[in-house]
PAKOL-707093 format. One line per field, with one value per residue: residue number from 1; x, y, z of N, C-alpha, C in turn. Coordinates in nm, 4 decimals, decimal comma, always signed. Example, Ala and Ser with C-alpha at 12.3 -4.5 7.8 and 13.67 -1.06 7.14 Angstrom:
BEGIN
num	c(1 | 2)
n_c1	c(+1,3190 | +1,2850)
n_c2	c(-0,5690 | -0,2250)
n_c3	c(+0,7800 | +0,7080)
ca_c1	c(+1,2300 | +1,3670)
ca_c2	c(-0,4500 | -0,1060)
ca_c3	c(+0,7800 | +0,7140)
c_c1	c(+1,3200 | +1,2900)
c_c2	c(-0,3300 | +0,0030)
c_c3	c(+0,7800 | +0,7870)
***
This chain:
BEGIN
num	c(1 | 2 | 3 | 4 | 5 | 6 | 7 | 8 | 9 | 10 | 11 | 12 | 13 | 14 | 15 | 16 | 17 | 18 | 19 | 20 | 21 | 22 | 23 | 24 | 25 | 26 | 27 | 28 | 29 | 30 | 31 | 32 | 33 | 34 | 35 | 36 | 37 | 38 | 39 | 40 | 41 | 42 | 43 | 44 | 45 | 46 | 47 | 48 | 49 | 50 | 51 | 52 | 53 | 54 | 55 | 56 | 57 | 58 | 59 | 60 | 61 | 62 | 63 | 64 | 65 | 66 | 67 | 68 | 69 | 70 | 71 | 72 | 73 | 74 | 75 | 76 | 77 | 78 | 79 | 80 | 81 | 82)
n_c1	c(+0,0850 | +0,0681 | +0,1607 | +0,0379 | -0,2304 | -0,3117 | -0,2928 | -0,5000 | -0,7272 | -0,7467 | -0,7849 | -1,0644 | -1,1586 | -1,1246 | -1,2734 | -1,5367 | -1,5456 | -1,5411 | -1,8212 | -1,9754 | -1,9249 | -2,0270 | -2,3157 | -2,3854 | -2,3566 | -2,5523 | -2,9101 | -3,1899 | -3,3018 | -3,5421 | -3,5089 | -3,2600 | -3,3855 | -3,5371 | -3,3795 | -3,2346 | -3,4217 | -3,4873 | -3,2440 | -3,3157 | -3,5350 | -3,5195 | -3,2544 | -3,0867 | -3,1718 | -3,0682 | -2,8131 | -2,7057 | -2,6895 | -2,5186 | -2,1822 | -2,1131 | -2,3636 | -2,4320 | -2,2249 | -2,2599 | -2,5537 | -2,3808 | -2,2428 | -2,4633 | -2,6698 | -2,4150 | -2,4269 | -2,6967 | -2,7006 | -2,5137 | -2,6290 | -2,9039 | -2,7244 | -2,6532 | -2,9251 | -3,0687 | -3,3471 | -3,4051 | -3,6133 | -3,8589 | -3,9303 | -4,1994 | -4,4465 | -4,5079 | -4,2080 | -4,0240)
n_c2	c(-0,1179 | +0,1963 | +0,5696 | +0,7779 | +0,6794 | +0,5702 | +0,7580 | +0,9298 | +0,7618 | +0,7648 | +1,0123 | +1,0401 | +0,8690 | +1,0214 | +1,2574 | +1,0788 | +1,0599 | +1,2727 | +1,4060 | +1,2377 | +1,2719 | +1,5156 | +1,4859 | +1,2909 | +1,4602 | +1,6448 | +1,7942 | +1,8245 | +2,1963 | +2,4095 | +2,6561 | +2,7428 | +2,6792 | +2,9118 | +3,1301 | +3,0917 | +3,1191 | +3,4054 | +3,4927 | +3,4228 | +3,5722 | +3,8437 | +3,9734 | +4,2289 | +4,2270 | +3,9884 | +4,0617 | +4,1993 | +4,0366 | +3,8627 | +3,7263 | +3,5287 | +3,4097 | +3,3687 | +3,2136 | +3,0300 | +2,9147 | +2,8891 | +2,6163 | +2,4827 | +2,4691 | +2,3361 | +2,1264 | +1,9893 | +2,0223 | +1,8068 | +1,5791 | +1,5712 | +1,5090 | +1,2914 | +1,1292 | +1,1301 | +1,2372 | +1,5678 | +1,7114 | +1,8648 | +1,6964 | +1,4710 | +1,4321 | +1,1631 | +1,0979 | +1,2068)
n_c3	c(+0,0000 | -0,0919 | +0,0462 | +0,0045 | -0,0685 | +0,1996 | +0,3111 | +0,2624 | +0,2738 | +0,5391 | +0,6038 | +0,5223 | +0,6722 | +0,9581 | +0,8818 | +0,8831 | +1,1038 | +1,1925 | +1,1172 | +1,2729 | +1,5589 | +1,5397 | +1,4801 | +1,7088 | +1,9115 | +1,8925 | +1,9997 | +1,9894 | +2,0756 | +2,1766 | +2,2347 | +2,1112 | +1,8699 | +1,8200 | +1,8343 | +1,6325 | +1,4299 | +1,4573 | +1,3739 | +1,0725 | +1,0508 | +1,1970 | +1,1284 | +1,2192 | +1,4884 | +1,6190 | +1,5355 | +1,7371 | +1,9432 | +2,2431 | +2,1387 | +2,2582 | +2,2375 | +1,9822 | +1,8841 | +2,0101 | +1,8835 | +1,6329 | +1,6558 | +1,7050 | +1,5316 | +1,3084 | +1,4571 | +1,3971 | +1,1107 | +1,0645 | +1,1995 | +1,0145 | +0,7864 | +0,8610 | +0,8694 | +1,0496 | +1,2548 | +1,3212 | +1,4047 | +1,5951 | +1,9165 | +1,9877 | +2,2462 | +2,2723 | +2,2452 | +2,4273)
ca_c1	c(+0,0000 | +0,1894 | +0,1699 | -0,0872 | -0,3498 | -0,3278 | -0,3096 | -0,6582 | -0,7891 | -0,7354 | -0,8061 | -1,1877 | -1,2221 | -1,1340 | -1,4242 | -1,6616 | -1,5703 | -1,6180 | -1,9462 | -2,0507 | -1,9265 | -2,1259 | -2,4078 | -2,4145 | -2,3722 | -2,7565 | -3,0188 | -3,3231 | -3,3245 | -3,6155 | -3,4827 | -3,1531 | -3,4570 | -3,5960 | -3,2924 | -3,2462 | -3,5307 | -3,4341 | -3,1457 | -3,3696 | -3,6682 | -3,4527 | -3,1253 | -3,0461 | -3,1912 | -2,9700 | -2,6464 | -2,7106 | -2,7160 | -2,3572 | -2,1519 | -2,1193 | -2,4740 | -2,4303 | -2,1331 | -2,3530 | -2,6221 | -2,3294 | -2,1913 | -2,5884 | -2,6789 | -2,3225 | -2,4713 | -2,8015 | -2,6779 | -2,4606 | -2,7365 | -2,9876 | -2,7235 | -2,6622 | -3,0128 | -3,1439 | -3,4234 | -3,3717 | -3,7704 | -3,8885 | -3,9677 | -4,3433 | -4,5095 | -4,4592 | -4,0061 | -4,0350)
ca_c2	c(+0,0000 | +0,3336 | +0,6101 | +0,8105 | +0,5921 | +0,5516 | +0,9246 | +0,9540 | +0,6928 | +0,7843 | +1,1185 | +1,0398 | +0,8167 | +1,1270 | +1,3226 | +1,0548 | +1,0413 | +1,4543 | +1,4523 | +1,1682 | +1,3230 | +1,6783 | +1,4276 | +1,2642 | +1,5900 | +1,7524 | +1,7402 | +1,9308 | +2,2737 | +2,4913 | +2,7809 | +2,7629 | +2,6383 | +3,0364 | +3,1824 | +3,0311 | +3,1715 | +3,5468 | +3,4999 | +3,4122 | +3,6870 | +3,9624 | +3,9532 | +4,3284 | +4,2128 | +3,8738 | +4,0679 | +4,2851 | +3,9351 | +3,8280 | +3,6673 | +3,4041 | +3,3497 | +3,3879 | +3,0712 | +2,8715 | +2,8939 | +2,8062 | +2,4832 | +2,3644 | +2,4485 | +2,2827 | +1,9771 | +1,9955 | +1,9673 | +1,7152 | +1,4988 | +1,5754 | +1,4863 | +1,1197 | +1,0621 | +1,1451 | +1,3073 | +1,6783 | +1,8153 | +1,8727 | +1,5621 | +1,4484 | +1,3543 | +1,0530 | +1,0798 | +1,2687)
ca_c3	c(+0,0000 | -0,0869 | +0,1551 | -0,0974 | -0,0347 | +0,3094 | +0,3902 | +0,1785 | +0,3638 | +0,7114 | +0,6034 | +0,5184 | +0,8168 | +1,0417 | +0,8610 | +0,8768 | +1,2706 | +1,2620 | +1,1004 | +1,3402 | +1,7025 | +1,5701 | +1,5181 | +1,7920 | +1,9711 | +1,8391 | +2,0808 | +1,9964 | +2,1638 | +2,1482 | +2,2264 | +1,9636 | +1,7195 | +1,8078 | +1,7386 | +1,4536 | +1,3405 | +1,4932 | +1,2816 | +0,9826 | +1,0123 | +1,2303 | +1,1324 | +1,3155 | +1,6404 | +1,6215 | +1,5492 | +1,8747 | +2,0766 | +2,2452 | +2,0838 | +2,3199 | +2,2233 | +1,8507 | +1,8698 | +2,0712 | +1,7772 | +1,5290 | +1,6951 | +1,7548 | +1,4029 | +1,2660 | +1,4807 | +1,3733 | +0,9811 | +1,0688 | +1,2359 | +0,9276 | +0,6968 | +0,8689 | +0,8168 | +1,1547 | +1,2873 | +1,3778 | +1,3800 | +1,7420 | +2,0043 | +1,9921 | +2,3786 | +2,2869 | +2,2065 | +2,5221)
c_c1	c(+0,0893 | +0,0708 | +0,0045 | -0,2269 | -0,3925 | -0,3294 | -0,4582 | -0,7113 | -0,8235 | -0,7914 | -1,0044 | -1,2324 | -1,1984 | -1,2516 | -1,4963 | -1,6860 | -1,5975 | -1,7221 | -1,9946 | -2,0446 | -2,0018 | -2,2657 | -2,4680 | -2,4359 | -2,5016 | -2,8123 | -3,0851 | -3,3201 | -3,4194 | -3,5872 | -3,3650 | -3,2569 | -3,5045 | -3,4857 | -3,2598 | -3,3459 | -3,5094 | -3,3881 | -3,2078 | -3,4627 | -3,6326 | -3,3247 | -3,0548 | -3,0500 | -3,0844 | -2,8243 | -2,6361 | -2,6908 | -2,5499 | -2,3113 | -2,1195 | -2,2392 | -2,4959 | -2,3058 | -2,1897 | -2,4521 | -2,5164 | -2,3021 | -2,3605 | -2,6539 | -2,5854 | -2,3517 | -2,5841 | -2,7625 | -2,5941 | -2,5945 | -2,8055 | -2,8504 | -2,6482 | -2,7850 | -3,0678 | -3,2350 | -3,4226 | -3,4974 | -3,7786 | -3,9834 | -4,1039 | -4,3541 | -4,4466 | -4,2735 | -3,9556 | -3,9649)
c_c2	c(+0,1238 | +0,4662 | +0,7195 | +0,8054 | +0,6217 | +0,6595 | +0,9210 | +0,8755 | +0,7178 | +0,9500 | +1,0889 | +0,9312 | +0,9237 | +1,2149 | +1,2396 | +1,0692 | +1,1856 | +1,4544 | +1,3517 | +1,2074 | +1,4582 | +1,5752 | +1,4151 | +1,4231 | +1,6979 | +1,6549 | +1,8555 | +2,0656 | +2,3877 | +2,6339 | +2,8170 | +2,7716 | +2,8558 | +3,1333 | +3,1868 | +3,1373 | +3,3310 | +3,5687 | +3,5220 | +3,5670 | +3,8212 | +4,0048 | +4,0840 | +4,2972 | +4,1361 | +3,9534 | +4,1759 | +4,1404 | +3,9141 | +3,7695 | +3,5296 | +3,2948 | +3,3035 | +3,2008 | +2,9667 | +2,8578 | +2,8036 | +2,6555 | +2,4066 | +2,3639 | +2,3453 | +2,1381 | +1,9002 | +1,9434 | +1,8386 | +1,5812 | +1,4864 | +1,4926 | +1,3003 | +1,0919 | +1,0517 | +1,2334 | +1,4549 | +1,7482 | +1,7908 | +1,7524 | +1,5558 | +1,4027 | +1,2198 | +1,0096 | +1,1006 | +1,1974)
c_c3	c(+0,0000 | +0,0125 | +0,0661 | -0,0592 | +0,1150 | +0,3808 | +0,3219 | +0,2537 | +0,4985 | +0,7089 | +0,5969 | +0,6591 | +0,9174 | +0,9742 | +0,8954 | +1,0159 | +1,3352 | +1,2424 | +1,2255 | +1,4613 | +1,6402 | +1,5724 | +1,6463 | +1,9275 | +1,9967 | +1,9627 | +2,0686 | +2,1150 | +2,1327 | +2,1302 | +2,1523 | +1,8991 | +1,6920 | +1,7813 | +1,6851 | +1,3653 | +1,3719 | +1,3719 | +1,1338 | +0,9714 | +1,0618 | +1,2601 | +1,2238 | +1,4468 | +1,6734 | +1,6128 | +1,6719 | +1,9760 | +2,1151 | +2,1391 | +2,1453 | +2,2365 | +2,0515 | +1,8276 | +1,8979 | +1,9415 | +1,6856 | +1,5642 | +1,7007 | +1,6059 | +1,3093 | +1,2970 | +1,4541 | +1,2166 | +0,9399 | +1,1062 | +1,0986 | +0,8132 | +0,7022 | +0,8803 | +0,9482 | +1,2095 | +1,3901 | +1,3998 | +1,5888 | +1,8056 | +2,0080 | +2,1175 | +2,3566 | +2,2642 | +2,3449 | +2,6573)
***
């Protein structure tokens, strides 16, 4: 096996193991889901918020697209998930 290979290789198994720890990482939060949506419908208000608060959105969004794009359910918990 030349070295080529085996760097490419190891290289996509460390992504698949990033997208999968942001995965695993999502857990439905109502109140990110509303800033989210801030962000979306009042983008002025949203860039007045910390920035603490503004990072925390990115990392739960970043885990949120990660989740959705292993094929897991990101919509909000029904009584019964609960």
């Amino acid at each position: 096996m030349n070295t080529a290979s085996r760097y490419q290789y190891a290289h996509e198994d460390r992504e698949a193991k990033r997208l999968r720890l942001h995965a695993d990482a999502f857990k439905y939060n109502a109140a990110m889901e509303q800033l989210a949506q801030m962000k979306r419908d009042r983008p002025e208000q949203y860039e007045q918020m910390s920035p603490v608060v503004r990072i925390s959105l990115g990392h739960y969004e970043a885990a949120k697209a990660a989740a959705k794009q292993l094929g897991r359910n990101v919509s909000a918990p029904t009584d019964r998930e609960v």
